[in-house]
C-alpha positions in Angstrom: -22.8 -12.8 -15.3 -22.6 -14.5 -12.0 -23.5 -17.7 -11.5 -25.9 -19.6 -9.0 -24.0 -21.5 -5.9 -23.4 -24.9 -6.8 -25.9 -27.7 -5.4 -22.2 -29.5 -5.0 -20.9 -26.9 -3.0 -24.1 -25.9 -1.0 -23.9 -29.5 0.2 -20.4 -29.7 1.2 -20.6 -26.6 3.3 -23.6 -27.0 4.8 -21.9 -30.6 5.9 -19.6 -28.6 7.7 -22.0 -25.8 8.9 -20.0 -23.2 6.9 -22.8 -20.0 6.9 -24.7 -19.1 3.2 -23.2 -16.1 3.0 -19.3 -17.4 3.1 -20.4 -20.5 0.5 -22.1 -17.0 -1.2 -18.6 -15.5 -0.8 -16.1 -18.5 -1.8 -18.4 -18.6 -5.0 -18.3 -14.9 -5.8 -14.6 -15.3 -5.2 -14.0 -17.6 -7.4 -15.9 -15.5 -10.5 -14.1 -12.1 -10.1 -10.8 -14.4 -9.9 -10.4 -13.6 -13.4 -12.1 -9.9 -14.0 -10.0 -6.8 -14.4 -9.3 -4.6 -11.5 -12.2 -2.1 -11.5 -14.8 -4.7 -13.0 -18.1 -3.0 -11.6 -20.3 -6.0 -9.5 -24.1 -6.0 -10.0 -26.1 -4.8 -6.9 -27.2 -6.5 -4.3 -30.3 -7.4 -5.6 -29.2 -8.5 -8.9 -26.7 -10.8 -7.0 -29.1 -12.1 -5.0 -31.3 -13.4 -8.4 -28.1 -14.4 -9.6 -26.7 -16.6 -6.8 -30.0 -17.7 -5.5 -30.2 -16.0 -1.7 -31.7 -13.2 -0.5 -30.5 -9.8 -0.2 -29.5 -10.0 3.4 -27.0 -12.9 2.5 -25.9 -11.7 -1.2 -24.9 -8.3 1.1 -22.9 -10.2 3.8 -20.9 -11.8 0.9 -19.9 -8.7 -0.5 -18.5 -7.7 3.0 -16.9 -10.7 3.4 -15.4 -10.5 0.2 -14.2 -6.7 1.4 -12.5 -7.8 4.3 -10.3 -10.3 2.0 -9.5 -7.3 0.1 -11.0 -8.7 -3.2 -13.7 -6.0 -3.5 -13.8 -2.1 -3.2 -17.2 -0.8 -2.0 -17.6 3.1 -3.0 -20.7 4.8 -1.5 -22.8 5.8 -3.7 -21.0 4.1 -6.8 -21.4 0.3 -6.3 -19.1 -2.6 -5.8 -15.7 -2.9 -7.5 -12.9 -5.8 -8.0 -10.2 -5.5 -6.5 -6.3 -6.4 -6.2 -3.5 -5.5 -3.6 -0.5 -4.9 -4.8 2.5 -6.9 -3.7 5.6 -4.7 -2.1 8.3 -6.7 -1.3 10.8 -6.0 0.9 14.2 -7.5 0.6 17.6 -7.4 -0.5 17.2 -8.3 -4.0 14.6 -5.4 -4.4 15.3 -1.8 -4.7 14.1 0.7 -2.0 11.3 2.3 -4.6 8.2 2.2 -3.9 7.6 3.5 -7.3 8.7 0.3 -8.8 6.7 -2.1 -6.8 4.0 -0.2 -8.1 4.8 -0.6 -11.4 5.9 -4.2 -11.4 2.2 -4.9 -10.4 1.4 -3.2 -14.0 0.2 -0.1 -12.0 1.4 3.6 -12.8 2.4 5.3 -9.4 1.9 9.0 -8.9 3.9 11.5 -6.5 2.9 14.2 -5.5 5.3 16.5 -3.1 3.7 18.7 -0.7 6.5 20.2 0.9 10.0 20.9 2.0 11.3 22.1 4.8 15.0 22.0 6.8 14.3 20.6 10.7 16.5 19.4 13.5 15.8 15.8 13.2 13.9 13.3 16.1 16.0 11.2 18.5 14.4 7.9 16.1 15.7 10.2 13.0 19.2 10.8 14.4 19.4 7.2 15.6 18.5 5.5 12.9 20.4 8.0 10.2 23.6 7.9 12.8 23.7 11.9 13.1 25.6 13.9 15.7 22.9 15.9 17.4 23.3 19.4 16.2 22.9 18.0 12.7 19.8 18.7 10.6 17.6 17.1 8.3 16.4 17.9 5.2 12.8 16.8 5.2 10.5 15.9 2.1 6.7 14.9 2.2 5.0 13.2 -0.4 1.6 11.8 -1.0 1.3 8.6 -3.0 -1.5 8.1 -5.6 -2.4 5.3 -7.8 -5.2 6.0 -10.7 -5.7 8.9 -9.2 -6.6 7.5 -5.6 -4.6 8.6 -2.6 -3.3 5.3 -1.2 -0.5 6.6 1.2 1.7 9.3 2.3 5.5 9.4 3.2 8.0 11.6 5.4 11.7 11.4 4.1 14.2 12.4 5.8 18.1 12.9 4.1 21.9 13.7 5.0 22.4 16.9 3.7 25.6 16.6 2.7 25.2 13.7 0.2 21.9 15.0 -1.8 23.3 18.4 -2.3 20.2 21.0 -4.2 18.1 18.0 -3.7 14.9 20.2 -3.3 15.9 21.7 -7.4 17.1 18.3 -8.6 13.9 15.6 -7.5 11.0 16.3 -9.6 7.9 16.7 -7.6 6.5 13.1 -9.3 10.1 11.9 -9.7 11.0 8.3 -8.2 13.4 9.1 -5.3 15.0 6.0 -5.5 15.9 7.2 -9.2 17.2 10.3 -8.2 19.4 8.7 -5.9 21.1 6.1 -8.6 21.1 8.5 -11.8 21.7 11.8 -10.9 24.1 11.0 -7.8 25.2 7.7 -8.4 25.0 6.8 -4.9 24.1 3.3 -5.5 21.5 3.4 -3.3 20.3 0.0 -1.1 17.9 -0.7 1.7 20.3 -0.4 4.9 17.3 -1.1 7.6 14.1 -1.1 7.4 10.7 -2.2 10.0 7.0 -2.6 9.2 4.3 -2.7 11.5 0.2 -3.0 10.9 -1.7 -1.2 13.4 -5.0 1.2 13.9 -4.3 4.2 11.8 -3.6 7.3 14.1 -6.3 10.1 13.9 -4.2 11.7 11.6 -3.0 9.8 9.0 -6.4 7.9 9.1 -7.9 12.1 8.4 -4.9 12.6 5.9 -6.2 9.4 3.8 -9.5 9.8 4.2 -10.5 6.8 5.9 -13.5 5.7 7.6 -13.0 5.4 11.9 -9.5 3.9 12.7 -9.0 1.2 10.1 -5.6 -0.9 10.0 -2.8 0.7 8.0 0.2 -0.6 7.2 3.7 1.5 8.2 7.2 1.1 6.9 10.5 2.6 8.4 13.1 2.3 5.5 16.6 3.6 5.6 18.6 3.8 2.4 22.1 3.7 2.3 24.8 4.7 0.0 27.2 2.1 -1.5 29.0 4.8 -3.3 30.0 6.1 0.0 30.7 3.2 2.0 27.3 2.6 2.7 26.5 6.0 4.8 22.7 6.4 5.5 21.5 8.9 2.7 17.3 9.0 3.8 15.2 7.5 6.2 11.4 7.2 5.2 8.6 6.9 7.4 5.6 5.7 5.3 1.8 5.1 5.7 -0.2 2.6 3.4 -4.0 1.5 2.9 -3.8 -1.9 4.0 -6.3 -2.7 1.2 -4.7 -1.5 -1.6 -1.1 -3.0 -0.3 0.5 -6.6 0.4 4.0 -6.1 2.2 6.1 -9.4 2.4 9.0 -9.2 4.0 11.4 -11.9 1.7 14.9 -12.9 4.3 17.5 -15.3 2.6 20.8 -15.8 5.0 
């Protein structure tokens, strides 16, 4: 049950001119703080009864509340509570996406689509410090989470360090996994850069997304401490920026 805007609240903002809708939104906010991920909202109109404003402002709250990421609207289906879940990137975290996934109390799902053996990029080769008439073997993977495609990943890897990689990685497997157990590389982040920008027409297609929305992508090399620290895979990655939280964690 939602509750009406307080009088306390209504007076404060409107001493500082703060719109209905975002007092609407603070107060909404602050109700869902507490529900389970996936909590279904009432409808506009009910929200509207509940919090006191019409259905103009009850609707600009819940897309105020989307842009903050605290709310999934599904067309058709209603209005759902949301949470992003925090990847961090640093030293003290493994390389796995799989486990930030799961630290958020999430269950990850990979799903391979395909291999295939490629003469790598001038980025690739850079960045993996190949000679350049060395290949790449080259993995993609969607990533799912309840059943919801929330990114997709290229991963590129030194040949000569993952032999039979395509027969040993399961097609849900956690890379990273793979990597430690079955050949002990010790694997560690050896570089990695993130960016957030307009998703490109076709990873905004390949995710289903609406126009050109904001996505969030993440170059990650992993090296090999087993093998004094040789690049093993470079991963280029795409994310839904509202369904992820990247913070990048330094110490020195």
């Amino acid at each position: 049950m939602i509750s009406p805007i307080s009088s306390n609240v209504t007076s404060k903002k409107s001493a500082a001119r703060v719109p209905l809708y975002l007092s609407a939104a603070d107060t909404l906010a602050e109700q869902i703080a507490d529900q389970p991920v996936g909590t279904r909202l009432p409808s506009e109109d009910e929200l509207a009864g509940q919090l006191g404003v019409s259905r103009l402002t009850a609707r600009a709250a819940l897309a105020e509340l989307e842009r903050r990421y605290l709310v999934r609207r599904r067309q058709g289906s209603g209005t759902y509570v949301s949470r992003r879940v925090d990847y961090t990137i640093s030293r003290h975290h493994p390389p796995s996406w799989s486990r930030a996934v799961r630290d958020a109390g999430l269950t990850p799902d990979l799903r391979t689509t395909g291999w295939r053996l490629e003469t790598p990029s001038p980025e690739v080769r850079r960045r993996m410090r190949m000679g350049p008439r060395r290949q790449v073997l080259a993995l993609s993977r969607d990533r799912y989470i309840d059943n919801e495609l929330v990114g997709f990943a290229e991963s590129f890897f030194a040949t000569q360090l993952v032999p039979d990689l395509p027969q040993v990685l399961d097609p849900s497997a956690s890379l990273y996994d793979t990597l430690a157990d079955h050949y002990a590389l010790q694997p560690v982040r050896g570089w990695f850069g993130v960016s957030i920008d307009p998703a490109p027409p076709a990873v905004a297609e390949h995710l289903g997304l609406s126009g050109r929305p904001p996505v969030i992508s993440i170059r990650s090399r992993t090296d090999a401490a087993a093998r004094d620290h040789q690049p093993v895979e470079l991963t280029v990655s795409w994310l839904r920026v509202d369904v992820f939280r990247v913070e990048i964690d330094f110490d020195t």
